[in-house]
RONUGU-812764 format. One record per residue (C-alpha): residue in one letter; x, y, z. Coordinates in steps of 0.02 Angstrom, whole numbers. Layout:
# residues N
REC a X Y Z
...
This chain:
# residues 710
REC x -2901 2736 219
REC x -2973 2574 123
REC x -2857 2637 -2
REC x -2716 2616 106
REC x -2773 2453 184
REC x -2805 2392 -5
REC x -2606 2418 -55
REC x -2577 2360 106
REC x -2659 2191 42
REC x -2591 2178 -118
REC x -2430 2206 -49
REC x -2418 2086 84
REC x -2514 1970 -29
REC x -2368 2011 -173
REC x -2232 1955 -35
REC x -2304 1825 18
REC x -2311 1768 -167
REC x -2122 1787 -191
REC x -2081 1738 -13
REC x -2197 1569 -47
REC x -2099 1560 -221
REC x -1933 1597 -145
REC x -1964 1465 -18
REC x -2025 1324 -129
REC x -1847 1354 -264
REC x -1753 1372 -102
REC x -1851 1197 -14
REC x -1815 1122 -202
REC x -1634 1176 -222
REC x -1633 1285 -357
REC x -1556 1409 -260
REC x -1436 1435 -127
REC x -1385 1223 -162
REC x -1500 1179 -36
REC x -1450 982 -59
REC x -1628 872 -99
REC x -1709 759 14
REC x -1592 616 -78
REC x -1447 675 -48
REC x -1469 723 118
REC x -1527 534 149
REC x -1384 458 22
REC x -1247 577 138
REC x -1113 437 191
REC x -974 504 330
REC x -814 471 301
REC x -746 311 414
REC x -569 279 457
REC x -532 76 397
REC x -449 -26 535
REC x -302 -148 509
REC x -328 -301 620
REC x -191 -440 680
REC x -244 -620 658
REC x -275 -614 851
REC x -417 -491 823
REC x -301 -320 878
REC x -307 -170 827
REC x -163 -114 719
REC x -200 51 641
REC x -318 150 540
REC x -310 229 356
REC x -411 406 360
REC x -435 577 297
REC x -569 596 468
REC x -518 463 603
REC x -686 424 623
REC x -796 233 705
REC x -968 278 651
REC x -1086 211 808
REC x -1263 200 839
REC x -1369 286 985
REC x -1367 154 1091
REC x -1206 156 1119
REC x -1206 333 1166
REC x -1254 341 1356
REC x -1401 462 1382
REC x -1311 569 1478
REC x -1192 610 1345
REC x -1339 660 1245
REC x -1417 770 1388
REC x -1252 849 1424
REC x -1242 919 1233
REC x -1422 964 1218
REC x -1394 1052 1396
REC x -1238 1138 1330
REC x -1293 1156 1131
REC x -1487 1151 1121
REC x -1573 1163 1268
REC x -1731 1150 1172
REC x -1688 998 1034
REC x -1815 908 1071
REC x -1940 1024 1039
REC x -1925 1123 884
REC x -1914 1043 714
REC x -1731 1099 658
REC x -1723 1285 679
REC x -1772 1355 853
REC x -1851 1524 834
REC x -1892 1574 995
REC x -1716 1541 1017
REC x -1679 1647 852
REC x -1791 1782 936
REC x -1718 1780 1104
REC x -1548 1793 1016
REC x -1617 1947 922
REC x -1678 2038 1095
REC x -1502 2018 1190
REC x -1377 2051 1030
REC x -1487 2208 970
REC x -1573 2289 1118
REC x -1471 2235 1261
REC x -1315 2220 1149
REC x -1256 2053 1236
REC x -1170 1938 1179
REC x -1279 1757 1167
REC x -1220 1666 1006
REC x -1289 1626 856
REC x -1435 1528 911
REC x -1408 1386 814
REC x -1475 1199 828
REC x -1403 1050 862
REC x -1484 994 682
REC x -1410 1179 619
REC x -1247 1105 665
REC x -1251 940 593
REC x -1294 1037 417
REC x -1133 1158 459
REC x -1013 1002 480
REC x -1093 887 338
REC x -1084 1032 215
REC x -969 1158 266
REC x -982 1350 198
REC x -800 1347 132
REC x -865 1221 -9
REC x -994 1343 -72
REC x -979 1457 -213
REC x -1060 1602 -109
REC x -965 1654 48
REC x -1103 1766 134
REC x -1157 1749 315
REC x -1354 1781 282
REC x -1351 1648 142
REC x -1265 1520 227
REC x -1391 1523 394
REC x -1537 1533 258
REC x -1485 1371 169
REC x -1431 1297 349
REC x -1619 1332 410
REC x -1695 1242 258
REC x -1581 1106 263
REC x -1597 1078 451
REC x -1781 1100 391
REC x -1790 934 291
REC x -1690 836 395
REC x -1804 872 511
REC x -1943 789 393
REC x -1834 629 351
REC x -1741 588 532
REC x -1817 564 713
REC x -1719 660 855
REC x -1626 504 909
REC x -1558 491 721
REC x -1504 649 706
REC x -1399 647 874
REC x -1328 499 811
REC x -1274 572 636
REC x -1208 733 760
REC x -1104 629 874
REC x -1026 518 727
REC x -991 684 621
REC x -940 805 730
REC x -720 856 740
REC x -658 850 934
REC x -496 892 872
REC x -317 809 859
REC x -396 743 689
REC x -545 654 797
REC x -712 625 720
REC x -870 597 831
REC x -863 541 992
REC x -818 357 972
REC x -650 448 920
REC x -632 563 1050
REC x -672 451 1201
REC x -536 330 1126
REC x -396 465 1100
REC x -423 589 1239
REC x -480 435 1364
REC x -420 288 1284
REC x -628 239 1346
REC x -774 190 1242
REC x -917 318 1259
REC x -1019 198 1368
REC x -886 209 1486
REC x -859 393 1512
REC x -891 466 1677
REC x -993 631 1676
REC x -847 757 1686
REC x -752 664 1564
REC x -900 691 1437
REC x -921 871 1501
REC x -737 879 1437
REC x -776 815 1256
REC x -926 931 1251
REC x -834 1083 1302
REC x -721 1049 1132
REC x -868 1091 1037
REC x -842 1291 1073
REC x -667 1261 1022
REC x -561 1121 981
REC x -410 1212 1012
REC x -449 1344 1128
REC x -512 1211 1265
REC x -398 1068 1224
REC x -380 961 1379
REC x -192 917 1324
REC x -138 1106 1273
REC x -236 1198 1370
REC x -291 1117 1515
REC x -314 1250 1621
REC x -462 1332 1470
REC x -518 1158 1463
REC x -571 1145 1645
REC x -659 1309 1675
REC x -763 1271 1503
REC x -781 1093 1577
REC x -853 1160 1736
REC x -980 1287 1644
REC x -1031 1138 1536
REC x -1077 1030 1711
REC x -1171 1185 1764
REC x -1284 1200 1618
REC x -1327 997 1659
REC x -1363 1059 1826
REC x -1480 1202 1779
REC x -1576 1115 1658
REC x -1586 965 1781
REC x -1482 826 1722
REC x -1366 851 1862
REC x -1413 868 2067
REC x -1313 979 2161
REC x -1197 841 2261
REC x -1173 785 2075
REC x -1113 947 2013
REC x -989 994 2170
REC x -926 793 2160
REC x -890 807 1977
REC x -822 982 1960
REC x -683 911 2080
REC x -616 815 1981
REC x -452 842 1914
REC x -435 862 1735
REC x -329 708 1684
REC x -311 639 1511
REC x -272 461 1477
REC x -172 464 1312
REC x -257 288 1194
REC x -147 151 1153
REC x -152 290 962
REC x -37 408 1042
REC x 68 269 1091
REC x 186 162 1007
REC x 95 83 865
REC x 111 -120 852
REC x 233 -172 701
REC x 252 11 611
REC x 337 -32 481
REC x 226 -204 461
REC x 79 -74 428
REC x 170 41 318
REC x 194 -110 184
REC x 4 -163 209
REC x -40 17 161
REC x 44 6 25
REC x -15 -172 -50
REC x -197 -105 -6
REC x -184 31 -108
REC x -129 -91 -261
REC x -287 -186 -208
REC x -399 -74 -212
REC x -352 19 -361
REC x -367 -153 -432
REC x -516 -183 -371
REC x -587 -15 -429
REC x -512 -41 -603
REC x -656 -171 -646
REC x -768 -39 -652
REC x -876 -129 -524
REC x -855 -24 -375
REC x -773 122 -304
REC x -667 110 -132
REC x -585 217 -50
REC x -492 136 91
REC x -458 322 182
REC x -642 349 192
REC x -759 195 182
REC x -738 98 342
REC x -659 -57 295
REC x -607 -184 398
REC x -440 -263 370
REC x -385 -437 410
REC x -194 -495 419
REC x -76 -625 463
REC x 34 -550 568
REC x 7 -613 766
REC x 12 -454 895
REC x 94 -589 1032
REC x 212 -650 908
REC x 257 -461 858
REC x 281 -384 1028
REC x 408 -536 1080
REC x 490 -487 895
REC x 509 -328 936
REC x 562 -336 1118
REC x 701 -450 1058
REC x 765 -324 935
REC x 779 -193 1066
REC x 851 -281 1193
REC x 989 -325 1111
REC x 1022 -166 1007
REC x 1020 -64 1162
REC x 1175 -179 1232
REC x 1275 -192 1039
REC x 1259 -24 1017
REC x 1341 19 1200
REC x 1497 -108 1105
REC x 1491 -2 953
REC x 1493 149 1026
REC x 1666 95 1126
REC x 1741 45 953
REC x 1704 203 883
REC x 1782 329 995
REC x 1891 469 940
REC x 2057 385 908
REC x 1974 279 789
REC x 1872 428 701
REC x 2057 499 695
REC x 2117 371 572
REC x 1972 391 478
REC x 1935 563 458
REC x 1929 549 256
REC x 1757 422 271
REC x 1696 515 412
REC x 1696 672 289
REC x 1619 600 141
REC x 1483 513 256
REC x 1447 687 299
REC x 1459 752 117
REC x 1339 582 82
REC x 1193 623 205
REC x 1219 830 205
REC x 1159 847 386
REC x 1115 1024 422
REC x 1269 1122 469
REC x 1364 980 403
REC x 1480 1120 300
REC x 1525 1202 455
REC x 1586 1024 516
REC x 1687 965 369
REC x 1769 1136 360
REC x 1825 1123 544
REC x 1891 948 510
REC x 1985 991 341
REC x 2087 1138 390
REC x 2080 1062 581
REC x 2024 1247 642
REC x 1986 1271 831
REC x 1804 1186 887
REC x 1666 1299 944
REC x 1527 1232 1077
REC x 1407 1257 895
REC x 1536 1130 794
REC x 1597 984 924
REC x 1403 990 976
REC x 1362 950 792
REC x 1503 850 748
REC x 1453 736 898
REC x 1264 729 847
REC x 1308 682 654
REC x 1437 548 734
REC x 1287 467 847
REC x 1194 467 674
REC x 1322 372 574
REC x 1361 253 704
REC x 1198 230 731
REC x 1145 20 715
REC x 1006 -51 603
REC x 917 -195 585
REC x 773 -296 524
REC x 674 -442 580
REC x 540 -542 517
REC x 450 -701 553
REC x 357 -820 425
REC x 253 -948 460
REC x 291 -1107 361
REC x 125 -1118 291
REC x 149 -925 233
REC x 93 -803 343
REC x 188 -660 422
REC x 183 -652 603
REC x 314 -523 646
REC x 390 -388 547
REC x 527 -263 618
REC x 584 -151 517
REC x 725 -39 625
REC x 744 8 811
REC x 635 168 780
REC x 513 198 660
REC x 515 374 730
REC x 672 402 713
REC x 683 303 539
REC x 534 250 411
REC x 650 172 304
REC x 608 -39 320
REC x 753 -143 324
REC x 675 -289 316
REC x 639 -232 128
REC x 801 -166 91
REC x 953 -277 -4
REC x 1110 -278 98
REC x 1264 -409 71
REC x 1179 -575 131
REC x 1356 -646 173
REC x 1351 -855 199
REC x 1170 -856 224
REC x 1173 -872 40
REC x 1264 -1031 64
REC x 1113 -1159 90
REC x 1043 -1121 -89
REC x 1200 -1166 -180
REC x 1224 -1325 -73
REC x 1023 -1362 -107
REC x 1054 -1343 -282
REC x 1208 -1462 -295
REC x 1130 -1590 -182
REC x 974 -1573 -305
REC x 1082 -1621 -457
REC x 1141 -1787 -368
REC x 1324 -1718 -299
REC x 1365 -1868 -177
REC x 1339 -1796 19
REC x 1457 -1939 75
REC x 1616 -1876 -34
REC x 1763 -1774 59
REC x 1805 -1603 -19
REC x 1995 -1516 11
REC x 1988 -1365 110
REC x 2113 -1276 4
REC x 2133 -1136 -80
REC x 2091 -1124 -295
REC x 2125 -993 -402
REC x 2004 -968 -554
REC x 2083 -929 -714
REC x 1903 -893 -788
REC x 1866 -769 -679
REC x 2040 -664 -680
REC x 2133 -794 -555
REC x 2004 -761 -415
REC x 2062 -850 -278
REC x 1920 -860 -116
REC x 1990 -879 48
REC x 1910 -932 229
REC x 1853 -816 356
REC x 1993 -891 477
REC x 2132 -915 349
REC x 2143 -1109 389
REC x 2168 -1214 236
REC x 2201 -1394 329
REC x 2113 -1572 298
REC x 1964 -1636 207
REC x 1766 -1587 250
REC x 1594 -1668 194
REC x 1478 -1567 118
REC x 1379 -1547 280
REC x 1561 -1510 365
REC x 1571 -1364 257
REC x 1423 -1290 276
REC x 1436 -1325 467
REC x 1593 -1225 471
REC x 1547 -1109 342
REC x 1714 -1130 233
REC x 1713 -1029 87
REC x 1835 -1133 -32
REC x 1737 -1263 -29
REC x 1583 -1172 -43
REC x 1664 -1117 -218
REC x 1701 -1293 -271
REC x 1509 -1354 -230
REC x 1441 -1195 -311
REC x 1554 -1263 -487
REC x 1488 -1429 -469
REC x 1316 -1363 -452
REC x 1325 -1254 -606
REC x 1339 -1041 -579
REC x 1179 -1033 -686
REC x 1077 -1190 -603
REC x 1117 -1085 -409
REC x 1033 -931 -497
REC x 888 -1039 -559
REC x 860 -1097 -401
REC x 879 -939 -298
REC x 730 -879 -420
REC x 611 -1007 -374
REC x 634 -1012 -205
REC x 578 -841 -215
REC x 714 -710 -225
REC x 684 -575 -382
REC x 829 -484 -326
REC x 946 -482 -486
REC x 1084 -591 -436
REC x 1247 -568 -562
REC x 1327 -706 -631
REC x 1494 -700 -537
REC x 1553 -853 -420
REC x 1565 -755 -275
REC x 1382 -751 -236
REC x 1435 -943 -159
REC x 1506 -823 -26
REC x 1357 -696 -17
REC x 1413 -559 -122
REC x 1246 -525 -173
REC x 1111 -373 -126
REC x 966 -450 -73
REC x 821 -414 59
REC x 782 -499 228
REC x 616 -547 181
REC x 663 -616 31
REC x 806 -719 113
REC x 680 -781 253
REC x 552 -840 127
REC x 667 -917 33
REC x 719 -1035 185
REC x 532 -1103 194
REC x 554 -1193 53
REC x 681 -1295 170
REC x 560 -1324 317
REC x 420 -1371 208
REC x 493 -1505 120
REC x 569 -1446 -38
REC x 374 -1356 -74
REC x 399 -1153 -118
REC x 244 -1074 -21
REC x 196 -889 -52
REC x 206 -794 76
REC x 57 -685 135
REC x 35 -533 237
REC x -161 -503 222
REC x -305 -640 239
REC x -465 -528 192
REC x -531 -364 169
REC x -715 -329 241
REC x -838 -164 187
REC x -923 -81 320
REC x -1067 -187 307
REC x -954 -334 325
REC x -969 -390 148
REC x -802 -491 81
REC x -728 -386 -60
REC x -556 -448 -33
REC x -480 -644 13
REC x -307 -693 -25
REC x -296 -808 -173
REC x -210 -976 -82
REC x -79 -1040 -226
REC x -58 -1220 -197
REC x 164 -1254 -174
REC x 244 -1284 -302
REC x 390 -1423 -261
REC x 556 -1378 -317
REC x 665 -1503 -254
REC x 622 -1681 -155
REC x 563 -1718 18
REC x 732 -1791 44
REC x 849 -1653 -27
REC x 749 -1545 76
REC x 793 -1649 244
REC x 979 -1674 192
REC x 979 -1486 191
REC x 877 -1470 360
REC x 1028 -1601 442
REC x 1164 -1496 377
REC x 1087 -1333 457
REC x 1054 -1415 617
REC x 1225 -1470 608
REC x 1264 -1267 597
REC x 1150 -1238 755
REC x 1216 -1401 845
REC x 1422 -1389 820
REC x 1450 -1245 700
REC x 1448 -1065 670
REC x 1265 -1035 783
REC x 1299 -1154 919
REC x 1274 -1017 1041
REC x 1107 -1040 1012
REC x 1118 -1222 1136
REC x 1247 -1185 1230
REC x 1214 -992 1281
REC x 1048 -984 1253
REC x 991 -1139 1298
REC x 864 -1174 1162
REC x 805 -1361 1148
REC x 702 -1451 1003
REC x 723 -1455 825
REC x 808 -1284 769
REC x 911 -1265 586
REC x 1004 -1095 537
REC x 1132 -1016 446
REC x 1255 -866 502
REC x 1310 -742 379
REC x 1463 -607 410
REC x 1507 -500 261
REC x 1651 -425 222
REC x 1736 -295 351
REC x 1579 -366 477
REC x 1478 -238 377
REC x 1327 -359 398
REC x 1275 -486 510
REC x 1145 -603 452
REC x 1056 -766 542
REC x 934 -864 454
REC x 847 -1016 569
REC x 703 -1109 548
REC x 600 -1227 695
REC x 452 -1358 596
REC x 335 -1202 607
REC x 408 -1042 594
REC x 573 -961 491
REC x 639 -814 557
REC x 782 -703 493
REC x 910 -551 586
REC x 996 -407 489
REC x 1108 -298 596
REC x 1204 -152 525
REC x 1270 25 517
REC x 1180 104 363
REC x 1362 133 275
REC x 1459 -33 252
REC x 1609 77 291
REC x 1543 102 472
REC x 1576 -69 544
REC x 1667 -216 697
REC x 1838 -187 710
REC x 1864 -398 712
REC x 1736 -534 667
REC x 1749 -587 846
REC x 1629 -429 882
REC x 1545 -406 719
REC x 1500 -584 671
REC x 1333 -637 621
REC x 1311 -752 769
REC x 1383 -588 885
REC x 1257 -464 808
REC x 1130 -529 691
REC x 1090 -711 794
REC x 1073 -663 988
REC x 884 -561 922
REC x 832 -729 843
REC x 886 -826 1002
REC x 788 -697 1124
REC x 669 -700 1019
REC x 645 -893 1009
REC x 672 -877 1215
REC x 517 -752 1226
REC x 388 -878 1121
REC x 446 -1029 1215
REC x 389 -940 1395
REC x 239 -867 1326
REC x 98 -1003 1341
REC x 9 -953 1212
REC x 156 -938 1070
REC x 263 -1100 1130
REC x 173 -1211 994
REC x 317 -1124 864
REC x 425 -1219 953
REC x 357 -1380 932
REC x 338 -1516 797
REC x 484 -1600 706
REC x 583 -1593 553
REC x 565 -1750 412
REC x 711 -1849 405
REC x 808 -1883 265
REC x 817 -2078 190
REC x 931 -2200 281
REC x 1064 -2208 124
REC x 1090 -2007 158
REC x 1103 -2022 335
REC x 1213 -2168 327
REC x 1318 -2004 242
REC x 1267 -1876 341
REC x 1332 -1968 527
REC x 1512 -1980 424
REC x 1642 -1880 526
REC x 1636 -1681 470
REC x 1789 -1702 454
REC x 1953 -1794 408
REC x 2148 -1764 431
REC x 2250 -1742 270
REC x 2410 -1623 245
REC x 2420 -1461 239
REC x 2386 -1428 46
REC x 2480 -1286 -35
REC x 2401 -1141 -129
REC x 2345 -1207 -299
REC x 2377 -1098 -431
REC x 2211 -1148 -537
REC x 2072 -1266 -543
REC x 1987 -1301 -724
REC x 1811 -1301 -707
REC x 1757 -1331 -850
């Protein structure tokens, strides 16, 4: 018998010996990757960063986990007992693994063969969704709880209970890509967690058991039963009374979608600060000085872009698409698809829609429709007569305040404001800048006839209405927007000095070396076009333009301001007012006049129209003492176009969005200051110029066959 109890000894004393040893490599993390007291306490969650508006709203996020780390207090206590009542009824007293709990667990699954989960801890979880099993070299069961108990262990050690619900509520997923409950109260409630009533948290907590399986918005009807068991664990472990319990398991189960799930603010504004915050950081990052990772390290995001100012930019835009598309739709009706059945094919060839074979087939060898064809024919046809556009505002000091970049970004990431099209006469005001730089004299009459260029293979430009009659100023010209005489100003200017310019002011487009671009032949983007006019407004001074002010760590550190470049003048306060005159000339009598005697807009306003060829653009540029503002409005193939320019002309499609747009800042209180201020006036020898008549009566000149310009 003492033999017996003597290897009894030894043996329990040789266990204990490994167990103790086990323990301590296990505690240390020399096996089973139990992480070290350091790392636990060096663990950072991932945070989404959040892109704010100059007015201090909320844009959008960049995450891998959308994720607002918050601390306890703002976590209402009853959140906290409704998870411990639900999760770990007895949190507060064990110290990171529960083994009574473990026990009782043991009793029901083995001898009673029930079914009462895995017993873990709220700490237990926490260690589960900090380091999850699937990025561990072993994949067993056993040795995954056994690291999770030593883990839960330490943190134990190194956090008090109010720390580690605070690390559990920031980490843990709610689903729909939601991480901790700041998240989830947001998206599912469009509420911060202090504002939650209690079956609104019982909701969030029932997600715990399974994001999916009890998801209020899928499947509500899961969502509500787990909802109500969740309410009557509160209840049995006291949190809840019984009037509270029958009162809140009455309530319907109603999700408020957050302003998330709706439509974002400026889309396509946030897509191109995405991208130049990438180049930032990477830049940033390439010093060798830090590491940031913008998807992951909560940074706060400053721009310039005004939330009022955007929503008026893009209510404008829609507004009037949704009426010139009803007008393009009538042009485009069958009769007219008839005679042009050979684009409408290779526009179908060109964007391969799917079933697009079946179409052109049918339309080649004009074979019987099917309900499958003329349904698809009709849905590729909606496509290609579809409308763009693209609208931006810029401050005169720099900033962006608006930035549409299509009806849709749904529908269509692809930003026209970005995007070259034909600028069309909008052009104009850079060659007539650049002449009037070089000293051409404003007060001299030029002939509205036709030229033909015999350096340029007898080129001979003509005006939009064909009318060749009389004698205009230089401002009468550009009021009108006559394209001979643009020519004639763009030769006296020099072709090479108008490119010069157009560089400076802030275009990188590559602009060829042809004469027409006096007409707008060019490709070039909205936002480069709208910058460009600044330089007007802010007399004859380029300013950059800027879309973000600062870039903040989670701490609130500065790691990021934009470097202010001081303007750089490229042409004199004066040229720069002759030009203002001449374009409120264009808004006053010429080709935007709508814009005072439609719309009804007072105050100093100057502007340019632009119609290319076929009205396969329409373009307006206009500028007030504070803001310039540009519209593009187009089909996405040139070919796809008005019928007549009386439809499709820049002040038709392109112009009534600036107008509306202009109408929506001067009612809103807060916005109406864009409106105000004045434009410098030019000296009293160039006005004496500018107040000549537009224009003057001469004969009809005949075509001349060629002008030497050299």
């Amino acid at each position: 018998m003492l033999k017996v109890l003597k290897y009894l000894f030894y043996s329990l004393l040789i266990f204990g010996v490994i167990g103790s040893s086990l323990s301590y490599l296990i505690w240390q993390g020399y096996l089973l990757e139990v992480p070290s007291s350091k790392k636990i306490e060096r663990f950072k969650l991932a945070e989404a960063s959040e892109i704010y508006s100059s007015d201090s709203v909320l844009l959008g996020k960049m995450y891998h986990e959308n994720r607002k780390s918050i601390s306890i207090r703002e976590i209402p206590k009853s959140i906290r007992n409704c998870l411990m009542a639900t999760e770990d009824s007895r949190f507060l007293e064990h110290h990171g693994v529960d083994f009574i709990g473990l026990f009782r667990v043991g009793i029901k699954t083995f001898l009673l063969s029930e079914n009462s989960g895995g017993g873990s801890t709220i700490t237990q979880q926490l260690v589960k969704n900090r380091y999850p099993r699937n990025s561990f070299k072993t994949d067993n069961l056993f040795l995954h709880k056994i690291r999770e108990w030593f883990t839960a262990l330490k943190m134990e050690r190194l956090y008090s209970k109010k720390e580690i619900l605070e690390m559990y509520f920031n980490t843990v997923p709610f689903g729909h890509n939601c991480f901790g409950i700041h998240a989830a109260a947001n998206y599912y409630f469009n509420k911060v967690p202090a504002d939650l009533k209690i079956h609104e948290t019982a909701t969030l907590i029932a997600l715990l058991k399974g994001t999916t399986l009890y998801d209020p918005i899928r499947n509500p009807k899961r969502s509500k039963q787990r909802r109500n068991l969740v309410l009557s664990n509160m209840n049995q472990q006291g949190y809840l009374s019984e009037s509270q319990l029958l009162n809140a398991k009455e309530k319907a189960l109603l999700v408020n979608s957050s302003q998330e799930q709706k439509t974002i603010i400026a889309p396509f504004f946030l897509q191109h600060i995405k991208s130049q915050i990438k180049d930032i950081v990477q830049s940033l990052n390439s010093s060798g000085n830090s590491f940031i990772n913008p998807y992951r390290d909560g940074l706060k995001i400053y721009t310039t872009l005004d939330s009022r100012v955007q929503k008026h930019a893009e209510r404008a835009v829609q507004e009037h698409l949704m009426s010139l598309q009803k007008q393009f739709d009538e042009e485009w009706k069958d009769k007219r698809w008839l005679r042009n059945k050979e684009t409408l094919i290779q526009l179908l060839r060109l964007k391969a829609y799917p079933g697009y074979k079946k179409v052109i087939s049918h339309l080649q060898n004009q074979t019987p429709g099917s309900l499958e064809i003329d349904s698809l024919l009709e849905t590729m046809k909606t496509e290609i007569t579809r409308l763009r556009t693209g609208f931006t505002c810029i401050k005169n000091t720099g900033e962006v305040l608006a930035w549409v970049g299509g009806r849709d970004f749904t529908h269509s990431q692809f930003d026209h404001v970005k995007s070259s099209r034909q600028v069309g006469s909008v052009f104009k005001p850079i060659v007539y800048v650049t002449a009037i730089d070089q000293g051409v004299n404003i007060c001299n009459y030029y002939k509205n006839s036709k030229q033909a260029y015999s350096h340029f293979d007898d080129w001979a430009p003509r005006n939009a209405n064909n009318s060749y009659q009389g004698e205009y100023t230089i401002k009468g010209a550009l009021t009108y927007s006559l394209n001979v005489i643009s020519v004639k100003v763009l030769f006296q200017a020099g072709l090479a000095d108008v490119l010069n310019i157009a560089r400076q002011m802030g275009i990188s487009t590559n602009i060829p070396e042809v004469p027409s671009i006096s007409l707008g032949t060019p490709d070039i983007s909205l936002f480069e076009m709208v910058n460009a006019y600044t330089c007007f407004a802010n007399d004859g001074k380029r300013v950059d333009s800027k879309s973000l002010n600062t870039i903040r760590d989670a701490s609130g550190k500065l790691i990021y301001q934009h470097e202010e470049v001081e303007p750089k003048e490229l042409f004199t306060k004066n040229v720069a007012a002759i030009m203002t005159n001449m374009m409120e000339s264009v808004v006053d009598k010429g080709t935007s006049r709508s814009l005072r005697y439609e719309y009804k807009l007072k105050g100093p306003i100057a502007g340019k129209t632009g119609t290319t060829q076929n009205q396969s653009d329409g373009w307006f540029i206009g500028y007030t003492p504070q803001f310039s503002a540009g519209a593009w409005v187009g089909a996405d193939n040139p070919e796809i176009h008005f019928k007549s320019i009386r439809q499709g002309a820049g002040a038709k499609t392109a112009l009534p969005i600036w107008a509306n747009f202009a109408i929506k800042l001067r009612d809103d209180p807060e916005c109406a200051y864009l409106l105000e201020g004045s434009f410098s006036q030019p000296s009293k020898e160039a006005l004496d110029c500018l107040n000549q008549a537009l224009y003057r009566e001469k004969e009809i000149v005949p075509f001349e066959p060629e002008l030497d310009v050299n």
